[in-house]
MARFI-184581 format. One line per 3 residues: number of its first residue (from 1); for each residue x, y, z of N, C-alpha, C. Coordinates in nm, 2 decimals. Example, Ala and Ser with C-alpha at 12.3 -4.5 7.8 and 13.67 -1.06 7.14 Angstrom:
! MARFI-184581
1	1.32:-0.57:0.78:1.23:-0.45:0.78:1.32:-0.33:0.78 ~ 1.28:-0.22:0.71:1.37:-0.11:0.71:1.29:0.00:0.79
END
This chain:
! MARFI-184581
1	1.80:-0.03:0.93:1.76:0.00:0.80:1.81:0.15:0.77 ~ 1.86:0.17:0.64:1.97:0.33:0.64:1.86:0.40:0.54 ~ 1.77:0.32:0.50:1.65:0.36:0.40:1.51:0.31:0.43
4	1.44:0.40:0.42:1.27:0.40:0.43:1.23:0.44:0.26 ~ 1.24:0.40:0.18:1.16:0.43:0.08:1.01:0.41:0.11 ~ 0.93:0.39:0.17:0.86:0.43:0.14:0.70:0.42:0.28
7	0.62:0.53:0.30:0.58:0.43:0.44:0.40:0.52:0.36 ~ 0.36:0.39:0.38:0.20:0.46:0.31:0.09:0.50:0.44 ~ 0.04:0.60:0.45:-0.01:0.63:0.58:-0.17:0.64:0.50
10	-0.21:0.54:0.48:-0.32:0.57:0.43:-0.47:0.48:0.52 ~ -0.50:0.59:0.63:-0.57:0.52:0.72:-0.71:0.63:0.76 ~ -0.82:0.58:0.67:-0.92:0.62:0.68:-1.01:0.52:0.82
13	-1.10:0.62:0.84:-1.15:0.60:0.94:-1.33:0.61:0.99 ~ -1.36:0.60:1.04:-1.46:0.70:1.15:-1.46:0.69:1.23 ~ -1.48:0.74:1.31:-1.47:0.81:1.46:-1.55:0.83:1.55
16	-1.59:0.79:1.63:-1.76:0.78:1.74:-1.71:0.90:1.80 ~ -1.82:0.96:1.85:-1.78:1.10:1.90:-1.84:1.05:2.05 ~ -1.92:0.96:2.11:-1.94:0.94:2.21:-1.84:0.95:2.30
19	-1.85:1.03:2.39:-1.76:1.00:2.50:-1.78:0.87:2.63 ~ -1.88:0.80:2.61:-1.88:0.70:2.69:-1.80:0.60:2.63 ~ -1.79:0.57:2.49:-1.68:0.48:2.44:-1.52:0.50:2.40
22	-1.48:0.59:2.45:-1.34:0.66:2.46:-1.22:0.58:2.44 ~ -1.26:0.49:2.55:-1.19:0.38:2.62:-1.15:0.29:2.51 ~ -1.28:0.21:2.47:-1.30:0.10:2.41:-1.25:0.14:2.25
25	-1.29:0.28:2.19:-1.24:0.29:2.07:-1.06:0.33:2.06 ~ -1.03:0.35:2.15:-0.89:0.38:2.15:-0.83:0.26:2.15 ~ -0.87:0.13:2.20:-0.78:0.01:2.24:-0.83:-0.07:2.10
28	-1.01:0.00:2.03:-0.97:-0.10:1.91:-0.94:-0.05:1.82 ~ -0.91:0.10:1.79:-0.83:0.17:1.73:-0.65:0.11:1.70 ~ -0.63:0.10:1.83:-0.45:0.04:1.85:-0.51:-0.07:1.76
31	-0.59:-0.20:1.82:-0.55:-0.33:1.74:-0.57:-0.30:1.64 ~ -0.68:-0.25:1.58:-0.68:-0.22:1.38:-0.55:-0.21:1.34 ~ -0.45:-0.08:1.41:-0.33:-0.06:1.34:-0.27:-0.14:1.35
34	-0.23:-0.18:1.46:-0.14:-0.31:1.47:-0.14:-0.41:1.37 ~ -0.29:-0.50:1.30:-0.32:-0.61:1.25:-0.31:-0.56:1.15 ~ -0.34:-0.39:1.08:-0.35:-0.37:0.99:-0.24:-0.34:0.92
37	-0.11:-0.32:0.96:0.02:-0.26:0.97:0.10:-0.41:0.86 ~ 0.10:-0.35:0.75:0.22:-0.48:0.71:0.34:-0.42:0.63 ~ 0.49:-0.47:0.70:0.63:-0.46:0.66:0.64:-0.55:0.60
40	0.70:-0.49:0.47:0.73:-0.54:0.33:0.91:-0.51:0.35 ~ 1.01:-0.60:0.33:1.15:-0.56:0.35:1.27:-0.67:0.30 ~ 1.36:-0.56:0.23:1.44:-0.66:0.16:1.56:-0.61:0.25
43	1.61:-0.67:0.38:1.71:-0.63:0.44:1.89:-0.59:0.36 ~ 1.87:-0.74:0.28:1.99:-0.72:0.20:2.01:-0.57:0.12 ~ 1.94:-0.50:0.08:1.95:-0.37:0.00:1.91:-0.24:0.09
46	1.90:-0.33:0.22:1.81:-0.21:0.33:1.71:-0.11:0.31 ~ 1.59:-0.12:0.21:1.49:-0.11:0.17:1.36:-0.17:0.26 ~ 1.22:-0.08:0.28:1.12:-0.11:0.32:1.00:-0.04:0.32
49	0.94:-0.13:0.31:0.75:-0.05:0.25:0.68:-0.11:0.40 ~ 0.58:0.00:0.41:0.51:0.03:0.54:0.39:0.06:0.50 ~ 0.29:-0.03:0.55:0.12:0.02:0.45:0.08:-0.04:0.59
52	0.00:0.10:0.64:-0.07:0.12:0.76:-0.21:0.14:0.70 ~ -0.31:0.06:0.67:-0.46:0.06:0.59:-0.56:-0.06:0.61 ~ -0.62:-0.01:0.73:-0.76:-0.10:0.73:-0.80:-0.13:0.65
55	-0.77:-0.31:0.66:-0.83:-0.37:0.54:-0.76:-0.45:0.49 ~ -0.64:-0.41:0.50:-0.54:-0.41:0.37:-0.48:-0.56:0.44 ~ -0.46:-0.59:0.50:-0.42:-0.73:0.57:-0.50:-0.82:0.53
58	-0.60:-0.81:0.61:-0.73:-0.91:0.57:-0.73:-0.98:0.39 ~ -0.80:-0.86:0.37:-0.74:-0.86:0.21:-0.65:-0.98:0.16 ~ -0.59:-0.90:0.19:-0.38:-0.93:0.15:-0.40:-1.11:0.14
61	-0.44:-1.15:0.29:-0.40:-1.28:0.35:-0.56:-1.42:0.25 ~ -0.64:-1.30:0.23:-0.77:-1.40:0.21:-0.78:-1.40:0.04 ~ -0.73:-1.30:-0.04:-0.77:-1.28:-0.19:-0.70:-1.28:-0.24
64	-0.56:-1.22:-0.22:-0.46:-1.23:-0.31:-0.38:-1.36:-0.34 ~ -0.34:-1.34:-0.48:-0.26:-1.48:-0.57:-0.17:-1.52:-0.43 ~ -0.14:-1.66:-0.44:-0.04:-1.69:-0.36:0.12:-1.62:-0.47
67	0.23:-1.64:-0.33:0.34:-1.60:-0.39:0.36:-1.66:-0.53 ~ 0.41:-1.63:-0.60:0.49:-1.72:-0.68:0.39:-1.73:-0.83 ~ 0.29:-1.72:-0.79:0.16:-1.71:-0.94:0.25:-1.58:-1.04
70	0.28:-1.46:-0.99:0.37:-1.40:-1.09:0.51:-1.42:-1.08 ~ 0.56:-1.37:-1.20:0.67:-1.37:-1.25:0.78:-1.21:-1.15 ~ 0.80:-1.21:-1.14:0.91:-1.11:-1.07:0.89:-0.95:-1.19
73	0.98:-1.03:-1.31:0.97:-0.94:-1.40:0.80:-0.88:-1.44 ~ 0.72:-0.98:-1.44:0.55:-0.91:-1.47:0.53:-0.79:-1.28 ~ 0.61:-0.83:-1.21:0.54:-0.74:-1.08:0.60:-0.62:-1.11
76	0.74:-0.65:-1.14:0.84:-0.50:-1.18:0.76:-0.43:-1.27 ~ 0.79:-0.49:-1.40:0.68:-0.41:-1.44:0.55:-0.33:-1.43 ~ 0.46:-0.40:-1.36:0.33:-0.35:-1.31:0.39:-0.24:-1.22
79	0.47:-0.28:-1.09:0.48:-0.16:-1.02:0.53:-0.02:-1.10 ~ 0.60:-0.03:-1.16:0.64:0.10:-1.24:0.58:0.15:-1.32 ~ 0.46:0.09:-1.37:0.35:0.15:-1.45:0.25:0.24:-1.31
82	0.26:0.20:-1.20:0.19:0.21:-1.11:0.20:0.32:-1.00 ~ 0.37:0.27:-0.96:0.44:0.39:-0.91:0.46:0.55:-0.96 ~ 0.49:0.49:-1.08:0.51:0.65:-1.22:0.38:0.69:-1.22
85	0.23:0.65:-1.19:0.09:0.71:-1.21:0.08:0.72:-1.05 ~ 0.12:0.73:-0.96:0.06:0.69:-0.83:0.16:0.85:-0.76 ~ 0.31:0.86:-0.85:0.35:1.01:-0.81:0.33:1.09:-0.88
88	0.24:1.10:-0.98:0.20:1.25:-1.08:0.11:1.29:-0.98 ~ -0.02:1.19:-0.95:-0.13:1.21:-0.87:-0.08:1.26:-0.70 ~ 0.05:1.26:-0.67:0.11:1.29:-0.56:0.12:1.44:-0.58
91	0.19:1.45:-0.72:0.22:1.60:-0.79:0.09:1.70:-0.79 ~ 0.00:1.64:-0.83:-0.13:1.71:-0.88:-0.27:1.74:-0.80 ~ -0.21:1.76:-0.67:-0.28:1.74:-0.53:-0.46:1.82:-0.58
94	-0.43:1.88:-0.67:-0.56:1.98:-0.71:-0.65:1.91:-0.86 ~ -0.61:1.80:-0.88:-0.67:1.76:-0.96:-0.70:1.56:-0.91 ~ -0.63:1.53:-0.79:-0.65:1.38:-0.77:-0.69:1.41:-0.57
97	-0.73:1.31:-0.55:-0.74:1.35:-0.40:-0.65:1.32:-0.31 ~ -0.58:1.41:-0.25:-0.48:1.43:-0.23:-0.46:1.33:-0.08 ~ -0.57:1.35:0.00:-0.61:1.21:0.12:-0.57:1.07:0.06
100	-0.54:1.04:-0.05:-0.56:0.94:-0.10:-0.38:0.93:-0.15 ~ -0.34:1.02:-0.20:-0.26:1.03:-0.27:-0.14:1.15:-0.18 ~ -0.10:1.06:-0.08:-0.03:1.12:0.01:0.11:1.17:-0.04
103	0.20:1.02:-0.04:0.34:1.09:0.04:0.39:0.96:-0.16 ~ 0.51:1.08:-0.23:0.55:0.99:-0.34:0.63:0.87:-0.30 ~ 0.62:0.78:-0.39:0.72:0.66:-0.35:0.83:0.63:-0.45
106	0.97:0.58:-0.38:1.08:0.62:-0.45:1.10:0.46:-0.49 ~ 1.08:0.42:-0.62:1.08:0.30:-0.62:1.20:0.30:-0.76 ~ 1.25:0.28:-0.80:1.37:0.29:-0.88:1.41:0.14:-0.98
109	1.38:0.19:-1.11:1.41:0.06:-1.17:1.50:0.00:-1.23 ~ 1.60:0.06:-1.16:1.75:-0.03:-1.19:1.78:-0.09:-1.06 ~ 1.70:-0.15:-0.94:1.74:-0.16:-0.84:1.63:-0.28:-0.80
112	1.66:-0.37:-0.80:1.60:-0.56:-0.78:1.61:-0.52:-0.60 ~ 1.50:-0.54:-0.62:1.35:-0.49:-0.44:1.35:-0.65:-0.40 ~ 1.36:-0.74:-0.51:1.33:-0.85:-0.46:1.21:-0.95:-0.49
115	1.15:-1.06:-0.46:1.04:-1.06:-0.51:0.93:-1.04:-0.42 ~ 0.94:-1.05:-0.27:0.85:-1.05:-0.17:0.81:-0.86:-0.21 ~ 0.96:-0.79:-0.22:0.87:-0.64:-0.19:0.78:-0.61:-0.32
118	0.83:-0.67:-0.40:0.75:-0.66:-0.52:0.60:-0.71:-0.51 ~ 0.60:-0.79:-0.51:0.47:-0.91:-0.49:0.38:-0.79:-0.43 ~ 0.44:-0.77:-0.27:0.35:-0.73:-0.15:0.30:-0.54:-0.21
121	0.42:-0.48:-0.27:0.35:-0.37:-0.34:0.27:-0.41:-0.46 ~ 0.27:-0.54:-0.55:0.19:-0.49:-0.65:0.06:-0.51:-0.60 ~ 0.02:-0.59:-0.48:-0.12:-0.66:-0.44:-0.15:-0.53:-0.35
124	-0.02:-0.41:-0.29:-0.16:-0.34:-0.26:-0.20:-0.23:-0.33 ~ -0.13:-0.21:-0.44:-0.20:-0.15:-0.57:-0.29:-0.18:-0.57 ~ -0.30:-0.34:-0.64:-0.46:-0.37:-0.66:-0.55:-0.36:-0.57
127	-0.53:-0.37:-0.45:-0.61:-0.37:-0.32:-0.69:-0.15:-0.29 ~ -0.54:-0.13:-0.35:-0.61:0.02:-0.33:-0.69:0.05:-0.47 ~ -0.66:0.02:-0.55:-0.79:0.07:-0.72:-0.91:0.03:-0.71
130	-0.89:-0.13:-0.62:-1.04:-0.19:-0.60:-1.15:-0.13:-0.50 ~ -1.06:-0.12:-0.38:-1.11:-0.03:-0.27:-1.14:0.07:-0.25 ~ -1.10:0.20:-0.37:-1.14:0.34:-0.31:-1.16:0.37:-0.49
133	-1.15:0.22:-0.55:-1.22:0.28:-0.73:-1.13:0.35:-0.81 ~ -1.07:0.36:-0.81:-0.95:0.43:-0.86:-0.85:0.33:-0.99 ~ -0.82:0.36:-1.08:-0.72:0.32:-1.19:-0.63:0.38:-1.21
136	-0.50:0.33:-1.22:-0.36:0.39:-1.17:-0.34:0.34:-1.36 ~ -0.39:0.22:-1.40:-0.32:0.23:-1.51:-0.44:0.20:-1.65 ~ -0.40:0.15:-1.78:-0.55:0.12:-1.85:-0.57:0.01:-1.85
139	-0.51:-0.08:-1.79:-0.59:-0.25:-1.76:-0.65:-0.21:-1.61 ~ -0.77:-0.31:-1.60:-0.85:-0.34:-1.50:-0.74:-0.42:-1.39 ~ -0.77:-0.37:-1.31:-0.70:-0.45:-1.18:-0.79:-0.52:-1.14
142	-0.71:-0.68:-1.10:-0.79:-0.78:-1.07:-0.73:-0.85:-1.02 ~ -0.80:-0.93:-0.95:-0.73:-1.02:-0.84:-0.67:-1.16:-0.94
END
């Protein structure tokens, strides 16, 4: 891949401070990330999205639309309303929470992502507005 647009490191936590569980929370720390870890990738344009977020699998696999319920053109759309609100709040670290609102994403709309990367970024839009409350646009996000 000659491009990473985009890798979301959004991995909230808590943390046992016990030191007798050291062991056990480190190996179930790994599997969270591991299971939680989903690549989104359109090889042909060598493009890829990386959302590392407890939760966000589970989610993904049990609530969201199956493929194909949207239209390509309704996902493009939605992400660009989403993406364009998702890097101001990237910009405005002092007025949005910046934990939340990490790293911007280069999503570009003269350039067909495909429909899988599309799909799999608009659902975790929704998955992040629902989960941490947040409205990226002025429709309600819904499953």
């Amino acid at each position: 891949m000659k491009n990473v647009f985009l890798i979301l490191l959004v991995c909230f936590g808590i943390y046992s401070c016990k030191t007798t569980n050291k062991a056990v929370s480190s190996v179930s720390e790994a599997n969270t990330t591991a299971q939680d870890t989903v690549r989104i990738a359109n090889d042909e344009i060598e493009y890829e999205i990386i959302i590392i977020e407890p939760g966000f699998n589970f989610w993904f696999e049990s609530r969201a639309k199956p493929e194909g319920y949207y239209s390509q053109t309704f996902l493009e759309n939605r992400n660009r309303i989403y993406v364009t609100e998702w890097n101001n709040r990237v910009l405005n670290p002092s007025r949005y929470n910046p934990n939340l609102y990490e790293i911007q994403i280069d999503y570009e709309s003269h350039i067909d992502y495909g429909y899988e990367v599309n799909y799999k970024l608009y659902n975790y839009f929704i998955y992040f507005q629902i989960h941490y409350k947040q409205r990226l646009a002025a429709f309600v996000p819904r499953i």
